[in-house]
Backbone and ligand atoms as CSV (ligand in chain L), in Angstrom:
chain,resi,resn,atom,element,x,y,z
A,1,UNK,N,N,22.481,6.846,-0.322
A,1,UNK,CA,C,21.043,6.590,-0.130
A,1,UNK,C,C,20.479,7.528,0.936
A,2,UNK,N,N,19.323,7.877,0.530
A,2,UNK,CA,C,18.754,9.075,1.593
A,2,UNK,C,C,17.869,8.309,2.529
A,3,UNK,N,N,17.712,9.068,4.365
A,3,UNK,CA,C,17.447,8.083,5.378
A,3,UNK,C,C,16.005,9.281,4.888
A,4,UNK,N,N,15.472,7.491,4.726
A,4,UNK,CA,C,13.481,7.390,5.023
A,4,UNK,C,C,12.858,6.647,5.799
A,5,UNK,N,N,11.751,6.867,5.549
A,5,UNK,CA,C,10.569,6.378,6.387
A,5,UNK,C,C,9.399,5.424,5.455
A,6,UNK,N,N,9.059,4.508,6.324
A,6,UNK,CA,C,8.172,3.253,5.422
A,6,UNK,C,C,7.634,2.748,6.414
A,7,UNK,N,N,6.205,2.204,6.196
A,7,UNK,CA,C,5.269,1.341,7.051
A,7,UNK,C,C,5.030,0.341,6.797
A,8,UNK,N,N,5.391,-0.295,7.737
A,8,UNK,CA,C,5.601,-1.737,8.073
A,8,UNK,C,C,4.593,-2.280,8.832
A,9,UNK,N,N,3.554,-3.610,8.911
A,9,UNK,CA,C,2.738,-4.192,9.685
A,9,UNK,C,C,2.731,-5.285,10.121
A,10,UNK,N,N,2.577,-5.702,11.356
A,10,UNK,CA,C,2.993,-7.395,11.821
A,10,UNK,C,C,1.368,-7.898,11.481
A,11,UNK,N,N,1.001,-8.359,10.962
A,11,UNK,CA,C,-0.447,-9.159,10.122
A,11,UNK,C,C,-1.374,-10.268,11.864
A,12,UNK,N,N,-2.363,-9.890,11.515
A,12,UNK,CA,C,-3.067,-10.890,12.272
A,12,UNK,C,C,-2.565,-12.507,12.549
A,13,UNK,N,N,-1.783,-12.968,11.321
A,13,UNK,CA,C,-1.960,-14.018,11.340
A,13,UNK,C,C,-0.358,-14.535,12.588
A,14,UNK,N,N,0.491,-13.159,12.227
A,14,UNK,CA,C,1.795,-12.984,13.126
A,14,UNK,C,C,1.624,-12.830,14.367
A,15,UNK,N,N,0.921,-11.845,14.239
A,15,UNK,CA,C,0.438,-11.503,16.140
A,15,UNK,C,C,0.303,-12.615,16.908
A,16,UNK,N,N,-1.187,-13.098,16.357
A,16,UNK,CA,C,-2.087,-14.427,16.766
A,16,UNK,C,C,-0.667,-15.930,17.047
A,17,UNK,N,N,0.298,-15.622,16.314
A,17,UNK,CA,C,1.389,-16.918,16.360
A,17,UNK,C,C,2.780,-16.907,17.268
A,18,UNK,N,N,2.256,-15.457,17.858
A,18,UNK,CA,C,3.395,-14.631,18.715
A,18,UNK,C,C,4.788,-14.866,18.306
A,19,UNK,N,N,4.571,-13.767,17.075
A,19,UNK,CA,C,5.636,-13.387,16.211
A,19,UNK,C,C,6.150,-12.101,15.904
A,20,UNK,N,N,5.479,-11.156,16.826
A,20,UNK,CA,C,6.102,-10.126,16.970
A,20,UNK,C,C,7.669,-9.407,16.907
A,21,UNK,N,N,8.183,-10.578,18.063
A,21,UNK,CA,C,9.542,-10.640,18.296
A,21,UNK,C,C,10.524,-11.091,17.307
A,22,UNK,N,N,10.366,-11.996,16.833
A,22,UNK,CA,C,10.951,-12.612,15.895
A,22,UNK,C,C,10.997,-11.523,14.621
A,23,UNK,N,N,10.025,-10.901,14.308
A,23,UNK,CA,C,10.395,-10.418,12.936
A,23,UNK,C,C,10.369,-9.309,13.647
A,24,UNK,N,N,10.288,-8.708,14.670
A,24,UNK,CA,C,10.935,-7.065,14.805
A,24,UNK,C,C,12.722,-7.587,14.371
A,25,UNK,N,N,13.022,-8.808,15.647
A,25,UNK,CA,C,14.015,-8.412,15.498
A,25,UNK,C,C,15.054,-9.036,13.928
A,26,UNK,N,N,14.054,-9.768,13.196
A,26,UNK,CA,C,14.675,-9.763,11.903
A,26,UNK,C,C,14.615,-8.359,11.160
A,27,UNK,N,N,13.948,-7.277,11.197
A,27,UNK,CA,C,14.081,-6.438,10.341
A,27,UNK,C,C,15.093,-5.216,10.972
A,28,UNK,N,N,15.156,-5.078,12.184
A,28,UNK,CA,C,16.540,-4.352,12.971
A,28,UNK,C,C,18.159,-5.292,12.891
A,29,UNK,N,N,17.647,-5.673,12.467
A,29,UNK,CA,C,19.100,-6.819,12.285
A,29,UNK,C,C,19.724,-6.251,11.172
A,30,UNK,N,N,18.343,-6.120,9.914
A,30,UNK,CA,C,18.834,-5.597,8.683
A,30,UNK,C,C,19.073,-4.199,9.025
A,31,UNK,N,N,19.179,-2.855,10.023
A,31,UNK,CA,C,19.792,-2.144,10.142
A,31,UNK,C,C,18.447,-1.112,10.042
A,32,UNK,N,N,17.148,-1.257,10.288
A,32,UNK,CA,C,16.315,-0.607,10.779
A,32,UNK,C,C,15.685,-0.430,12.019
A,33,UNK,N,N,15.262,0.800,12.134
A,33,UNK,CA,C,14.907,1.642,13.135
A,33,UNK,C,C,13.426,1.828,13.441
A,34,UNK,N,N,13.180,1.545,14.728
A,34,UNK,CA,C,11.899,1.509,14.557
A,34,UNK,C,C,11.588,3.070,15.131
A,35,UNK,N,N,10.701,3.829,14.505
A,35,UNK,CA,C,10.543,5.090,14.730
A,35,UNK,C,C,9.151,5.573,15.510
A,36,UNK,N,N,8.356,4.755,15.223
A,36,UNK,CA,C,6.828,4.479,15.628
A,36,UNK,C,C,6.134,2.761,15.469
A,37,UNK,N,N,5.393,2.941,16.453
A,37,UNK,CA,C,4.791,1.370,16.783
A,37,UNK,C,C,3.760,1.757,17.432
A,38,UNK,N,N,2.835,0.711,17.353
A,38,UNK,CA,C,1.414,0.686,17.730
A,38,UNK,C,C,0.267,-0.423,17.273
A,39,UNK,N,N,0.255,-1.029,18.821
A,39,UNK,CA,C,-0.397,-2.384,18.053
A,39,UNK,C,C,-1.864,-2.156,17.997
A,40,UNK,N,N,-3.140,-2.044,17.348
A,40,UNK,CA,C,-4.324,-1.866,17.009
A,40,UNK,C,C,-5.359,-2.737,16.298
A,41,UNK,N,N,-6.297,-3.019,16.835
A,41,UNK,CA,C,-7.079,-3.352,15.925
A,41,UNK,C,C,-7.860,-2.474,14.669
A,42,UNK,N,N,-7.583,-3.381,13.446
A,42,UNK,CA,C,-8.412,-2.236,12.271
A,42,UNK,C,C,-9.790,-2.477,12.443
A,43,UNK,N,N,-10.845,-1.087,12.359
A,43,UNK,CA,C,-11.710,-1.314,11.799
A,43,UNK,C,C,-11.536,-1.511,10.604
A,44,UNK,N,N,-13.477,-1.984,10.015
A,44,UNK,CA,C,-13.743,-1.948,8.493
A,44,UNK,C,C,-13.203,-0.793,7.819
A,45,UNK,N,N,-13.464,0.115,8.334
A,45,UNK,CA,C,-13.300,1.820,7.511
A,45,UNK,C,C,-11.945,1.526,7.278
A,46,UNK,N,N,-10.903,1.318,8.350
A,46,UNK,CA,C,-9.534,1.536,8.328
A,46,UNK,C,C,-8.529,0.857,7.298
A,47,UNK,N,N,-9.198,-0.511,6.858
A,47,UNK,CA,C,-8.548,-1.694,6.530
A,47,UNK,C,C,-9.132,-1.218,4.890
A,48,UNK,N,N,-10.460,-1.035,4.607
A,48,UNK,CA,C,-11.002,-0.593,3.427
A,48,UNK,C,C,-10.274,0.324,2.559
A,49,UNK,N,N,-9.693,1.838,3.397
A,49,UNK,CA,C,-8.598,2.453,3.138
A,49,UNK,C,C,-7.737,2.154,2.767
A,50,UNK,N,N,-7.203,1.473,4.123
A,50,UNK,CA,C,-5.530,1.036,3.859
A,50,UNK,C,C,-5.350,0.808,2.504
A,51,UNK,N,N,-6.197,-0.550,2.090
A,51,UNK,CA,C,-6.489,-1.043,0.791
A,51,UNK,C,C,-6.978,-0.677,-0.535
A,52,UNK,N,N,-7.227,0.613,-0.308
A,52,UNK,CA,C,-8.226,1.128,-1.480
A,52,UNK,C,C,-7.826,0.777,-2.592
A,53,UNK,N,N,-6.524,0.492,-3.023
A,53,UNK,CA,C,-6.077,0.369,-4.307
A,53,UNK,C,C,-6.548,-1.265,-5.278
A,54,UNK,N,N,-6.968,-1.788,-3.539
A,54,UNK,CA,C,-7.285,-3.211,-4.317
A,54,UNK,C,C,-8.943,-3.412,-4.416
A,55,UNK,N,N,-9.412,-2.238,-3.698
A,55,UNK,CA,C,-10.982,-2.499,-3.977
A,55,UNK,C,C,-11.381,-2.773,-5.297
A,56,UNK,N,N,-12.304,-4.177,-5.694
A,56,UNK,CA,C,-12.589,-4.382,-7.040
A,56,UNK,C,C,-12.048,-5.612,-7.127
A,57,UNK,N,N,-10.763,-5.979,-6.365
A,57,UNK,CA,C,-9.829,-7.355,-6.716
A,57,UNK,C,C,-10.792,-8.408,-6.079
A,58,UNK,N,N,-11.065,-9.805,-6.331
A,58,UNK,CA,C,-11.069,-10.985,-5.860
A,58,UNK,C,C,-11.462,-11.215,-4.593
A,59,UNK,N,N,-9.918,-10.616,-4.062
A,59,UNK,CA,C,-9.565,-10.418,-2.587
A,59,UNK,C,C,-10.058,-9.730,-1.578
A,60,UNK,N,N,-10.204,-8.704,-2.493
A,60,UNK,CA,C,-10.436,-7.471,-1.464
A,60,UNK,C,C,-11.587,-7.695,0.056
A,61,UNK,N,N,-12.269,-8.197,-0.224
A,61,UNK,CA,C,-13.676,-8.479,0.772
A,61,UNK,C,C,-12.873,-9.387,2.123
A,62,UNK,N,N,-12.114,-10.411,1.460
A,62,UNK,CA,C,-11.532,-11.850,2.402
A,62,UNK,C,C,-10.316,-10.899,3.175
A,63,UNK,N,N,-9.484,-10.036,2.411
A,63,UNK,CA,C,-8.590,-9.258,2.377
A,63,UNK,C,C,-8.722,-8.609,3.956
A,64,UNK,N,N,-9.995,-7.554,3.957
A,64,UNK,CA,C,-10.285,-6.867,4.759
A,64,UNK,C,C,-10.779,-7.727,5.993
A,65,UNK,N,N,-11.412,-8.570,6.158
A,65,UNK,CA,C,-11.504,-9.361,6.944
A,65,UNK,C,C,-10.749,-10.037,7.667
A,66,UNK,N,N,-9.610,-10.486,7.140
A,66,UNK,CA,C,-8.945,-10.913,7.275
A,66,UNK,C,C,-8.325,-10.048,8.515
A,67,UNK,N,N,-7.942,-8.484,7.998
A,67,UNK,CA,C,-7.069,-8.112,8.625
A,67,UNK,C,C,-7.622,-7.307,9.317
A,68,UNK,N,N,-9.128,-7.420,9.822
A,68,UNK,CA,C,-9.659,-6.643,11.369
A,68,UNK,C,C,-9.673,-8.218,12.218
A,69,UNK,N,N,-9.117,-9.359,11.720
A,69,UNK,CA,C,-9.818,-10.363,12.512
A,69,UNK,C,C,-9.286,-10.450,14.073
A,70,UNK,N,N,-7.791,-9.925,14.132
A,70,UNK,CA,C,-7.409,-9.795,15.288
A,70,UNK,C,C,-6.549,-8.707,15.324
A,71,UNK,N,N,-5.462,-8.217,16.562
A,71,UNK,CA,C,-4.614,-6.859,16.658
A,71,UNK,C,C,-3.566,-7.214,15.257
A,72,UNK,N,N,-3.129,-6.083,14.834
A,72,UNK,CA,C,-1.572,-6.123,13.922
A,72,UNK,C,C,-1.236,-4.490,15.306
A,73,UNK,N,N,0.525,-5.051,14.260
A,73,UNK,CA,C,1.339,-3.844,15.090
A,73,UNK,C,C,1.546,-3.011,13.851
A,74,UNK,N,N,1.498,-2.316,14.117
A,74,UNK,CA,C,1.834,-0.672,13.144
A,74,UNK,C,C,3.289,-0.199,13.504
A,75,UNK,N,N,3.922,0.032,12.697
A,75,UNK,CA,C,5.325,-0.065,12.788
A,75,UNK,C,C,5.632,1.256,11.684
A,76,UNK,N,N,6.237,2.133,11.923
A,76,UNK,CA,C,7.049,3.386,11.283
A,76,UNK,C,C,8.280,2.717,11.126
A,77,UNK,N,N,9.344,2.378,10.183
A,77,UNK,CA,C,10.299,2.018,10.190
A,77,UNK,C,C,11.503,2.950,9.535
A,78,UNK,N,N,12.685,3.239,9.804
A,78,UNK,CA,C,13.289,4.151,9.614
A,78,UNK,C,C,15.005,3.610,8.876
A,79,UNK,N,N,15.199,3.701,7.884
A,79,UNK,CA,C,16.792,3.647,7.306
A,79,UNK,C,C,16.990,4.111,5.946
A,80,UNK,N,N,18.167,3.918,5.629
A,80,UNK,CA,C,18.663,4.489,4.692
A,80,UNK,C,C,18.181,3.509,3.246
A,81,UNK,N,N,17.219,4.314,2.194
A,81,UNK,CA,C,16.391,3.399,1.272
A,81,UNK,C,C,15.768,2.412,1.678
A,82,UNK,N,N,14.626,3.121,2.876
A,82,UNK,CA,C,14.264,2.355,3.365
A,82,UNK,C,C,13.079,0.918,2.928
A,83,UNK,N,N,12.326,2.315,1.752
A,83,UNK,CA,C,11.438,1.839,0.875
A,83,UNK,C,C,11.785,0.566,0.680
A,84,UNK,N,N,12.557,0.603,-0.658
A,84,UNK,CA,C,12.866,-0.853,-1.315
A,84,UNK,C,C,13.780,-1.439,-0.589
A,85,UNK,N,N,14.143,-1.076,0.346
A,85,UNK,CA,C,15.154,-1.965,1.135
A,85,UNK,C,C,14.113,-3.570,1.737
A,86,UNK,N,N,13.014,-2.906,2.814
A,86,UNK,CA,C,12.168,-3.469,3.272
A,86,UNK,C,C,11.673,-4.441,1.859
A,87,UNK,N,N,11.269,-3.926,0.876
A,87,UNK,CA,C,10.845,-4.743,0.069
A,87,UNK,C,C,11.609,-6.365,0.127
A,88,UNK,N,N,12.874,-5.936,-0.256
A,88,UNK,CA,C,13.594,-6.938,-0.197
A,88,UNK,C,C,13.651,-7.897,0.771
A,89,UNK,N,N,13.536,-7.306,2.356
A,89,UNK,CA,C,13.795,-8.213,3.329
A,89,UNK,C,C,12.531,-9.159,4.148
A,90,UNK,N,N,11.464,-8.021,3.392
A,90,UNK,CA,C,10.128,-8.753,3.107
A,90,UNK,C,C,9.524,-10.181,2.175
A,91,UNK,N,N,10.015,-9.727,1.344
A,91,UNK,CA,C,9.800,-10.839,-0.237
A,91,UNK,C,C,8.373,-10.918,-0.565
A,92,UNK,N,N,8.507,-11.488,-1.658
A,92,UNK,CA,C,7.000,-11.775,-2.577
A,92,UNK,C,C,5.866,-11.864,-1.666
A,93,UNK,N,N,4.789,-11.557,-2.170
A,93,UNK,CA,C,3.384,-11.480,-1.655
A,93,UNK,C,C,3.123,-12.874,-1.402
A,94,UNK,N,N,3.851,-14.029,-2.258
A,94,UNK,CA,C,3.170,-15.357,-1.921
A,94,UNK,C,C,4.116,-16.002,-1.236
A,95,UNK,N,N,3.882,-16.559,-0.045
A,95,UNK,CA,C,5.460,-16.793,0.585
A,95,UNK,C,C,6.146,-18.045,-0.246
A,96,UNK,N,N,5.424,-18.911,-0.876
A,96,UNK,CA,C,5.456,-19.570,-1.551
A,96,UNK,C,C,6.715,-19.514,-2.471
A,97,UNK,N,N,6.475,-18.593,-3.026
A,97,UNK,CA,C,7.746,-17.684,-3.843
A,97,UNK,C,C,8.302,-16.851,-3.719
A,98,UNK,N,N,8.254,-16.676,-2.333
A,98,UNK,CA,C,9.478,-15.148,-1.778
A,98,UNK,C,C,10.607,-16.138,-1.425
A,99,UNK,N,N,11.669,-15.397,-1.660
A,99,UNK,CA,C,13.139,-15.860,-1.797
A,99,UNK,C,C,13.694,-16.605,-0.261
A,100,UNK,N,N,14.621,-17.396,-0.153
A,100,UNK,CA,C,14.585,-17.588,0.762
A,100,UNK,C,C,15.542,-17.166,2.098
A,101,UNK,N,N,15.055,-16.815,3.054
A,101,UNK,CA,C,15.751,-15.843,4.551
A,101,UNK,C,C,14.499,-14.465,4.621
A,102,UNK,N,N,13.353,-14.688,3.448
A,102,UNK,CA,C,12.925,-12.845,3.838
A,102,UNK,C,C,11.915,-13.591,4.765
A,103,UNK,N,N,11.170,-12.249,5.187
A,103,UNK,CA,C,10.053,-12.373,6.676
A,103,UNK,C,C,9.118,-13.318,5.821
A,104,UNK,N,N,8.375,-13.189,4.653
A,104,UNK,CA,C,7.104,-14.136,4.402
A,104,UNK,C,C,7.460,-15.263,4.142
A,105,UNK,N,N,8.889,-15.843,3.659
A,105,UNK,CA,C,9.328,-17.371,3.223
A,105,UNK,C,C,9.598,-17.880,4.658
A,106,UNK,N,N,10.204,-17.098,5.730
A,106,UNK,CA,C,10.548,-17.526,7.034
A,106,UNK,C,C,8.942,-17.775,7.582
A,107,UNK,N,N,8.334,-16.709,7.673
A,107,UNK,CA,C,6.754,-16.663,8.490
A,107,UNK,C,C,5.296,-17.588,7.986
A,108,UNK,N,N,5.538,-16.626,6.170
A,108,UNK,CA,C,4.327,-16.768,5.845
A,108,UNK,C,C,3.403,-18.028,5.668
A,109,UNK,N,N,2.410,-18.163,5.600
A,109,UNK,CA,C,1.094,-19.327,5.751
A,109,UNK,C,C,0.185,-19.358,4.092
A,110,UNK,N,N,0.076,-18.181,3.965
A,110,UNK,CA,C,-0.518,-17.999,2.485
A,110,UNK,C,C,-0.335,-16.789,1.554
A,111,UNK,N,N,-0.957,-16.509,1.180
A,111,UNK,CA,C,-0.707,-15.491,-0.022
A,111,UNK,C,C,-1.595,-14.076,0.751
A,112,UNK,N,N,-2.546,-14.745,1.193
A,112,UNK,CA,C,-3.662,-13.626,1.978
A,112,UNK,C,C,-2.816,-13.411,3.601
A,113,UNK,N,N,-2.533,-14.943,4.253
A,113,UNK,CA,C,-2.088,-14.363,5.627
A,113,UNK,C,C,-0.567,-14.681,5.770
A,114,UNK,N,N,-0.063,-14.087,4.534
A,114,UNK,CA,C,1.639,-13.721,4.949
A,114,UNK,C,C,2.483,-13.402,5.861
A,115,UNK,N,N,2.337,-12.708,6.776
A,115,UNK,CA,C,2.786,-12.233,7.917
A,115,UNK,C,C,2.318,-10.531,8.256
A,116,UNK,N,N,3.385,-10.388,6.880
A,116,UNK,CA,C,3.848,-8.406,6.919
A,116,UNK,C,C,3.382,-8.066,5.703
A,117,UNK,N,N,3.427,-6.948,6.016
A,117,UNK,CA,C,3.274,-5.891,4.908
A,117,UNK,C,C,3.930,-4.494,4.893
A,118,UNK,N,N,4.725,-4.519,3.807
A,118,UNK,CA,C,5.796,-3.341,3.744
A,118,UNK,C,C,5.021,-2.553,2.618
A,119,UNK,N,N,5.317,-1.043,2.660
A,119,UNK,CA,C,4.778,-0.042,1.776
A,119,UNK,C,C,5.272,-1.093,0.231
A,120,UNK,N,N,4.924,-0.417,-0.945
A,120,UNK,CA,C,5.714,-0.777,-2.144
A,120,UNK,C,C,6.073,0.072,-2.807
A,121,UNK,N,N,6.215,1.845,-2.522
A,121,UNK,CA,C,6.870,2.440,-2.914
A,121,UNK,C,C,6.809,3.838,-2.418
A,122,UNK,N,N,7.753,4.699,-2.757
A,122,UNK,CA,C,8.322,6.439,-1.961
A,122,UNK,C,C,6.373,6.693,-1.634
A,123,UNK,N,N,6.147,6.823,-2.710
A,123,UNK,CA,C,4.213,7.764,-2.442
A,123,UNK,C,C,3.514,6.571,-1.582
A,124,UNK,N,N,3.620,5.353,-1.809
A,124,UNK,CA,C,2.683,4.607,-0.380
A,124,UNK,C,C,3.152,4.329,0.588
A,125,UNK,N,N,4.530,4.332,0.738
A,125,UNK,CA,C,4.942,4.637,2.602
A,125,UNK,C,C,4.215,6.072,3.145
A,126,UNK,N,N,4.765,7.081,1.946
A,126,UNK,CA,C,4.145,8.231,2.803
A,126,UNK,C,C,2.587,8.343,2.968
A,127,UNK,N,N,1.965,7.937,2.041
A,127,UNK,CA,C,0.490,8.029,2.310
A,127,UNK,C,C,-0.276,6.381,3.538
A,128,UNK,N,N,0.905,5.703,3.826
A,128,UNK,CA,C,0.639,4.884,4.505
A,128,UNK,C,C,0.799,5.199,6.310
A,129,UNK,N,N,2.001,5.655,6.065
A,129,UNK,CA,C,2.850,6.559,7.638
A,129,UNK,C,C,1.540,7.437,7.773
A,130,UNK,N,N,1.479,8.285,7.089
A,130,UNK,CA,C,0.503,9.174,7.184
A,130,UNK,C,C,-1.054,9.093,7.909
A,131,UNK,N,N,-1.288,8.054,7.611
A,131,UNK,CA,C,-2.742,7.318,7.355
A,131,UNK,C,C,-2.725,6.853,9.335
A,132,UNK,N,N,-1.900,6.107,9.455
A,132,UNK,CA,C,-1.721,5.434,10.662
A,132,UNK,C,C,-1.232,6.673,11.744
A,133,UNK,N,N,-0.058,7.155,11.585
A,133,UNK,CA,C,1.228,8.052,12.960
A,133,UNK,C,C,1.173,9.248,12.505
A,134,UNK,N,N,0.290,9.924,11.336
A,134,UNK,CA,C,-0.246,11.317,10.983
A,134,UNK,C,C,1.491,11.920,10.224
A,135,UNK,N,N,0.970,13.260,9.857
A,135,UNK,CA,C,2.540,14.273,9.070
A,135,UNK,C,C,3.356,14.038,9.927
A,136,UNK,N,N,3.087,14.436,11.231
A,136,UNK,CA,C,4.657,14.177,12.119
A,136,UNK,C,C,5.804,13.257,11.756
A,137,UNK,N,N,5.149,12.330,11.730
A,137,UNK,CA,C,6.125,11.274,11.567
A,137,UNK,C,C,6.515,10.926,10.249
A,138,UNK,N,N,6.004,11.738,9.061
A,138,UNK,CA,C,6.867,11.325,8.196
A,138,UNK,C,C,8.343,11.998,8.022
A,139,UNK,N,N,8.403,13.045,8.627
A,139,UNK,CA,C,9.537,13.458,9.317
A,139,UNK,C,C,10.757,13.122,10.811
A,140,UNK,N,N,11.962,13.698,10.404
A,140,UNK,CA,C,12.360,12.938,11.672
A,140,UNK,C,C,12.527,14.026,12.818
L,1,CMP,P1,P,0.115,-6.772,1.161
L,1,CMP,O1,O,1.533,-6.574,0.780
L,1,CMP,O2,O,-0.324,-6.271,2.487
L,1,CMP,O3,O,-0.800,-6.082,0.034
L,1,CMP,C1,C,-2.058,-6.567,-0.357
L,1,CMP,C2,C,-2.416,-7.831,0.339
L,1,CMP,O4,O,-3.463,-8.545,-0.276
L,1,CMP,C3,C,-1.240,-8.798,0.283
L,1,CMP,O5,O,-0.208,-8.346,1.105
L,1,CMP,C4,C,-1.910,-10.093,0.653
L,1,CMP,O6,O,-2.148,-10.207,2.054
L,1,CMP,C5,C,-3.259,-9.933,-0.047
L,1,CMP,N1,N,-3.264,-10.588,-1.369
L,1,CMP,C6,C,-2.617,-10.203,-2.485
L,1,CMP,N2,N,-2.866,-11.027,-3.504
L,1,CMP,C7,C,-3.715,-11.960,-3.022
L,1,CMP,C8,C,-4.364,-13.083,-3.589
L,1,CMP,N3,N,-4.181,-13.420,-4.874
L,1,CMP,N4,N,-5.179,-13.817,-2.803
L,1,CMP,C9,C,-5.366,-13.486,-1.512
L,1,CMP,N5,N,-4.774,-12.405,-0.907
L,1,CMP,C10,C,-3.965,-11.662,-1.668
């Protein structure tokens, strides 16, 4: 497996529950690296972006709101397949039905304020890393 890079976010609803700690150190446990961090508040512009793919959904409006409502941490995360690795240790969008031991069945509250958010694949980590910690860092 080749060592990558993927963006990872601790969610408003984590921060706000001071859960930082807890799921950093669940996802270094699983044998990742944190490469970049940075806790921020999103603007509208930023969060609109992030999201672009869901503009049009349901969600999208509650979505964005949601996630300028307070700081998230911005997280570069670094291992070997890292992509779908994270997927896994993340789980389903609804914590409801994410498997049980990943960050949203351990954390999550709803479907909207889950905890985290991991890229979902090779082209949106990089255009995600990118977006947040610039080209540098999609390199090591
Ligand atoms: P995330 O992995 O960050 O990607 C898109 C986000 O939209 C998702 O996590 C949830 O926070 C939110 N989301 C996805 N589906 C729904 C839904 N049906 N209702 C509310 N929020 C959703």
């Amino acid at each position: 497996m080749a060592l990558e890079r993927t963006l990872f976010i601790v969610k408003p609803d984590a921060v706000q529950r001071n859960l930082i700690g807890r799921i950093l150190a669940h996802v270094e446990a699983q044998d990742f690296r944190v490469a970049e961090a940075r806790l921020a508040r999103l603007t509208r512009e930023e969060a609109q972006t992030f999201y672009a793919e869901h503009l049009g959904k349901p969600f999208f409006n509650d979505l964005v709101e949601y996630m300028t409502s307070g700081p998230v941490l911005l997280v570069c995360l670094e291992r070997e397949g890292a992509v779908a690795e994270l997927r896994q240790v993340v789980g389903a969008t609804d914590p409801a039905q994410a498997a049980p031991g990943t960050v949203r069945k351990l954390f999550g509250e709803s479907k909207q304020a889950n905890s985290v958010h991991a890229s979902d694949s090779p082209a949106s980590s990089e255009r995600e890393v990118r977006l947040f910690f610039g080209t540098a860092a999609l390199v090591r």
